[in-house]
C-alpha positions in Angstrom: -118.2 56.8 -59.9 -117.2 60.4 -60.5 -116.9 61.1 -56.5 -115.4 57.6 -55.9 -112.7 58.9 -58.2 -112.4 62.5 -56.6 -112.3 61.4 -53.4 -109.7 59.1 -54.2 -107.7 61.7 -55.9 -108.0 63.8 -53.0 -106.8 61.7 -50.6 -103.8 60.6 -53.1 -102.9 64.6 -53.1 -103.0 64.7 -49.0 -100.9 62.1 -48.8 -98.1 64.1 -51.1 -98.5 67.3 -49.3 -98.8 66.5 -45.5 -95.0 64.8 -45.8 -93.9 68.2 -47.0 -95.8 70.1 -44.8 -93.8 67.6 -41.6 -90.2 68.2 -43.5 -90.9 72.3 -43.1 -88.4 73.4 -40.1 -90.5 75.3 -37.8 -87.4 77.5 -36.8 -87.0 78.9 -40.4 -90.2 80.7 -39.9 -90.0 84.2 -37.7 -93.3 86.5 -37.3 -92.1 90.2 -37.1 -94.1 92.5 -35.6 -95.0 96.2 -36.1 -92.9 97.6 -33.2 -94.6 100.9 -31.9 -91.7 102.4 -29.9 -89.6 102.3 -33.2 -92.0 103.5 -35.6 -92.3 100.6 -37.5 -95.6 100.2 -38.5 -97.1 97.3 -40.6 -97.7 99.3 -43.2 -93.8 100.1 -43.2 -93.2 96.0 -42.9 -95.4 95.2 -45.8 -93.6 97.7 -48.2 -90.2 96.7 -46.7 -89.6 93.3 -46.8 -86.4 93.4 -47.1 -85.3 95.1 -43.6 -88.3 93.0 -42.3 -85.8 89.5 -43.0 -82.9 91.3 -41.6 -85.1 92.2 -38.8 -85.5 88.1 -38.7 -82.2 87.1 -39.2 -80.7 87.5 -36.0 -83.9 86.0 -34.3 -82.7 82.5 -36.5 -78.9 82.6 -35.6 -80.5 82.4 -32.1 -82.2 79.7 -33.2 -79.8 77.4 -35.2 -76.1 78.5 -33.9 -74.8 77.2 -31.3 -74.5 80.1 -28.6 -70.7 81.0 -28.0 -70.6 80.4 -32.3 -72.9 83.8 -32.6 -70.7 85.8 -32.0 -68.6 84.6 -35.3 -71.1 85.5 -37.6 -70.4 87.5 -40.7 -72.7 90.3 -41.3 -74.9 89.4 -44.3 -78.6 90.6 -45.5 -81.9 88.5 -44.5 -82.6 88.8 -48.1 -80.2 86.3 -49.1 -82.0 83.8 -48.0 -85.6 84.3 -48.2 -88.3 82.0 -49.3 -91.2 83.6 -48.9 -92.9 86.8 -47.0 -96.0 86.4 -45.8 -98.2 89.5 -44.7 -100.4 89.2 -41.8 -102.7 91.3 -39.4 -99.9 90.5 -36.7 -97.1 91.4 -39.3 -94.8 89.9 -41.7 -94.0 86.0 -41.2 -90.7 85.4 -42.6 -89.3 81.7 -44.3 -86.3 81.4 -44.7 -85.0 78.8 -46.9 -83.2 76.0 -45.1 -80.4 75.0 -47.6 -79.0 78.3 -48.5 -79.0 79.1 -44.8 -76.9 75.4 -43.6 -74.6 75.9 -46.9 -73.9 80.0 -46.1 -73.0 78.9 -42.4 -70.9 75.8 -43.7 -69.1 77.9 -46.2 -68.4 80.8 -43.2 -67.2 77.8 -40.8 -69.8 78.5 -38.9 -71.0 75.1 -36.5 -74.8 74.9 -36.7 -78.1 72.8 -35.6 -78.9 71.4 -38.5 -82.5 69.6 -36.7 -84.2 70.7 -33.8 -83.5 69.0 -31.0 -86.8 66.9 -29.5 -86.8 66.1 -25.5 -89.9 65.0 -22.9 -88.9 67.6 -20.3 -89.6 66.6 -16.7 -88.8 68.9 -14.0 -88.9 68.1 -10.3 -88.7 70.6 -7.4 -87.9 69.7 -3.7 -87.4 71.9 -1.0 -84.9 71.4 1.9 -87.7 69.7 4.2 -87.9 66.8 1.3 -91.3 68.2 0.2 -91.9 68.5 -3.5 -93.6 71.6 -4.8 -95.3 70.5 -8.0 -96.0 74.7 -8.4 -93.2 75.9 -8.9 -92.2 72.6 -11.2 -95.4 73.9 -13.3 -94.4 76.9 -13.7 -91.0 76.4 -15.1 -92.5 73.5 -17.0 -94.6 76.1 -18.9 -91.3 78.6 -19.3 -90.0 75.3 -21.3 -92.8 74.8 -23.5 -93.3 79.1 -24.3 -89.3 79.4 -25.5 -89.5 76.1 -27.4 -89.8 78.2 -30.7 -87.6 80.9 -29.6 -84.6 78.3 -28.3 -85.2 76.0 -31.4 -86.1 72.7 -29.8 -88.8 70.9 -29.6 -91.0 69.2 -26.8 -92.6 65.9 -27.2 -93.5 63.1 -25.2 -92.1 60.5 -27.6 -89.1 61.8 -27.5 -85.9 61.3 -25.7 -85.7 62.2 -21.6 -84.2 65.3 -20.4 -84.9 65.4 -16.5 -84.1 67.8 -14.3 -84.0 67.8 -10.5 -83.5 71.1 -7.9 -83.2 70.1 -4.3 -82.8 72.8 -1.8 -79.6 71.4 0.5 -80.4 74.1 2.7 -82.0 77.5 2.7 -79.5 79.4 -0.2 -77.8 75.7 -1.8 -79.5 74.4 -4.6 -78.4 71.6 -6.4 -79.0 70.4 -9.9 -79.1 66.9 -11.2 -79.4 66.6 -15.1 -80.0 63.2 -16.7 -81.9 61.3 -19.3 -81.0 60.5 -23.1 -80.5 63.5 -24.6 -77.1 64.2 -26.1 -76.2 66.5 -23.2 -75.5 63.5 -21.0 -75.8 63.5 -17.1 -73.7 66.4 -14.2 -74.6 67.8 -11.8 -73.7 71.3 -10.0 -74.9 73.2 -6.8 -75.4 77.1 -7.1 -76.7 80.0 -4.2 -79.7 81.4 -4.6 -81.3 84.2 -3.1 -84.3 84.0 -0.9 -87.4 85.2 -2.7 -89.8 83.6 -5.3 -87.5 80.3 -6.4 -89.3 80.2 -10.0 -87.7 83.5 -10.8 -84.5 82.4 -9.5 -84.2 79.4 -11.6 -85.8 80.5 -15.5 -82.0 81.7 -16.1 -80.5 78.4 -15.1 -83.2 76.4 -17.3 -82.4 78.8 -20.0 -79.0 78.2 -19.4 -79.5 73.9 -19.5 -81.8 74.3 -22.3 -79.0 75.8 -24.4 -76.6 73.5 -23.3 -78.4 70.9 -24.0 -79.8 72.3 -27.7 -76.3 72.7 -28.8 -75.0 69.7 -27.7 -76.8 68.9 -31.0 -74.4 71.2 -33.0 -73.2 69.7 -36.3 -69.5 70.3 -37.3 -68.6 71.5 -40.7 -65.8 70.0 -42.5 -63.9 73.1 -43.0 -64.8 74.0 -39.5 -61.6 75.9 -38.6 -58.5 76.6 -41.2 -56.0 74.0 -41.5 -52.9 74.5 -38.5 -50.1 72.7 -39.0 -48.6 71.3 -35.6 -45.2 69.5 -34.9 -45.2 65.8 -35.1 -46.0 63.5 -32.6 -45.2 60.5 -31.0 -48.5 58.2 -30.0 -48.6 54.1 -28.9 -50.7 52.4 -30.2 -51.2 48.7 -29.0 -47.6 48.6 -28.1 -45.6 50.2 -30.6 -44.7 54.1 -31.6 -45.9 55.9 -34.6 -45.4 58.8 -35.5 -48.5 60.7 -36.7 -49.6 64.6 -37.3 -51.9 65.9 -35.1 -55.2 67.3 -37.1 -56.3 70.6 -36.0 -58.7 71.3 -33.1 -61.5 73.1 -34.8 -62.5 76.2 -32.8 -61.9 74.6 -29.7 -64.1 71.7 -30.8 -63.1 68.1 -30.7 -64.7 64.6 -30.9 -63.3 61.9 -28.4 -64.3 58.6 -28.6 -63.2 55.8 -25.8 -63.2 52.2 -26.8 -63.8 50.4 -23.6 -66.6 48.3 -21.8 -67.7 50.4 -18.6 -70.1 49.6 -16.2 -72.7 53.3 -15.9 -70.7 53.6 -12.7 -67.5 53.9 -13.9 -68.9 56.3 -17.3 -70.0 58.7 -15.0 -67.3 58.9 -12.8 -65.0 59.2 -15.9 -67.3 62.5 -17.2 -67.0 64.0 -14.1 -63.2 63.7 -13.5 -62.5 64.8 -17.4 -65.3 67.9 -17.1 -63.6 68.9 -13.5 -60.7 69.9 -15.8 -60.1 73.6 -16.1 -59.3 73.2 -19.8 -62.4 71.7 -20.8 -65.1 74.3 -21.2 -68.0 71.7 -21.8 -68.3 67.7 -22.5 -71.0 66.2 -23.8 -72.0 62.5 -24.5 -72.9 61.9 -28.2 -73.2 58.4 -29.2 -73.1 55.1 -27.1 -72.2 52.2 -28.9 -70.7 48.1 -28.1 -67.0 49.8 -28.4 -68.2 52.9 -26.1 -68.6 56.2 -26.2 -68.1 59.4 -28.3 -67.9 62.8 -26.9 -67.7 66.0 -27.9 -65.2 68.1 -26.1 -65.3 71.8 -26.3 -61.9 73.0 -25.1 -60.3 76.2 -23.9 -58.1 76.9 -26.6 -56.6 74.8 -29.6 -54.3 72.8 -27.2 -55.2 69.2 -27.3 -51.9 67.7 -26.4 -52.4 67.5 -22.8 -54.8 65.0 -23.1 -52.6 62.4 -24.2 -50.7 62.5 -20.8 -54.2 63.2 -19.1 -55.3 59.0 -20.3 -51.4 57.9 -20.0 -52.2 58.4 -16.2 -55.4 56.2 -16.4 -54.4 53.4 -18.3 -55.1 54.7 -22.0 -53.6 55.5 -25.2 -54.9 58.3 -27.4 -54.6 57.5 -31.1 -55.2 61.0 -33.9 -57.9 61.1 -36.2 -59.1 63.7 -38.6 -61.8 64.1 -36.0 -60.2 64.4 -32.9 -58.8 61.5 -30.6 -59.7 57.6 -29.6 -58.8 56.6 -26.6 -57.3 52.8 -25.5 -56.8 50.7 -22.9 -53.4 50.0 -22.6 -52.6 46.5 -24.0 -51.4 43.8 -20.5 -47.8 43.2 -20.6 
């Protein structure tokens, strides 16, 4: 009866601690290593803990910040938010806490990642004869999986696509198609490489669509930006003027959503015509839903007011939000 009971007891307590163990955020946790060519032993770690998380810190801004936000960051000690040190034969594994972290970067206006992303990668490889070269896919394959940690996103087969496709046009052209159901939506771009090995050629343009696609994940603070205060504006709305202030763009950030029932076809070709504009620095698709699509628009500068003549000219009306813009068809006549 006695082991009946323990056993029981013991499975009650797995059941309360694996949950916790699941919630921990993997990225919050940073091994640093004794580091030879600067004299920093692990003796030195273990009896310095404190330059050990500041040592960490900038290793989790990677991580969790969007990467044209890092830049922004106030300097501030690791200490601040540390959880626990733990000491190690390989050095000093640093936890940060989570909450202090996302509240410190939210009070400094700071746009972060508040979840790791999760994507099944698939890369594909052709060469200009139409031949694949399942190699090379391999190897970049295993370059995805190895900066997982060190990116802050997370592989897994259950989880939403994110394809990508090189095809050699011709012996320097490479083009890139990007699609699947990550927030990062679908493009496409050609580049010139180099002749040589083409894995080597290609880890900084992953890199480069990994990021991209990571911090198409960003969250936006409230208080992103500090309140501007633009002239008035004139915007129809199903037929009749209203006059309306404009909200703030916040750090070049907007959302957009567009209310309208389009076939993929005519999505795509929108993206592509709206992210051929020099103003707009990036465009991702966040959120498709019976009214449409949201998008979030990162912007070259805090102008926003071109965009309203941008839809006049396709047959749309942009109505402000706190948020950013919706977009309209414009009501028959």
């Amino acid at each position: 009866m006695y082991r009946l009971i323990s056993g029981a007891c013991f499975a009650a307590l797995l059941l309360l601690v694996q949950p916790a163990l699941a919630a921990t955020d993997a990225r919050m946790q940073i091994l640093v290593a004794p580091d030879e060519a600067q004299g920093i032993t692990l003796d030195f770690l273990r009896s310095n803990i404190a330059q050990a998380a500041d040592m960490a810190l900038p290793r989790l801004w990677a991580r969790i910040v969007p990467k044209q936000a890092q830049r922004d960051i106030p300097t501030v000690k690791g200490l601040r938010f540390l959880q626990r040190a733990t000491p190690g034969d390989a050095g000093i594994m640093i936890i940060f806490q989570p909450r202090r972290v996302f509240s410190w970067l939210k009070d400094h206006h700071i746009p972060y990642i508040a979840e790791a992303p999760a994507w099944n990668v698939t890369i594909n490889l052709q060469n200009a004869a139409g031949r694949s070269m399942p190699e090379s896919a391999a190897r970049l394959h295993d370059m995805v999986q190895g900066e997982s940690a060190q990116l802050g996103y997370v592989v897994n087969s259950a989880a939403p696509a994110l394809v990508l496709d090189w095809r050699w046009l011709d012996s320097s052209q490479v083009s890139l198609s990007v699609r699947g159901g990550t927030r990062l939506g679908e493009y496409a771009e050609t580049r010139r490489l180099a002749s040589g090995d083409p894995v080597l050629q290609l880890r900084p343009w992953l890199e480069e669509v990994l990021l991209k696609a990571r911090d198409a994940y960003v969250e936006q603070t409230e208080t992103a930006a500090p309140a501007v205060t633009l002239p008035q504006q004139h915007v129809e709305t199903g037929g009749e003027v209203v006059a309306s202030a404009r909200s703030p763009v916040a750090e070049g950030y907007l959302l957009l959503k567009v209310e309208r029932h389009a076939s993929l076809p005519e999505q795509i070709l929108f993206e592509q015509d709206l992210r051929q504009n020099p103003r707009i620095l990036d465009l991702s698709l966040r959120q498709v839903n019976r009214d449409g699509q949201q998008y979030r628009l990162h912007l070259k500068g805090a102008d926003d007011l071109w965009l309203r003549d941008w839809f006049a000219h396709r047959g749309m009306t942009l109505t402000p939000t706190i948020e950013g813009w919706v977009a309209r068809e414009m009501p028959a006549r």
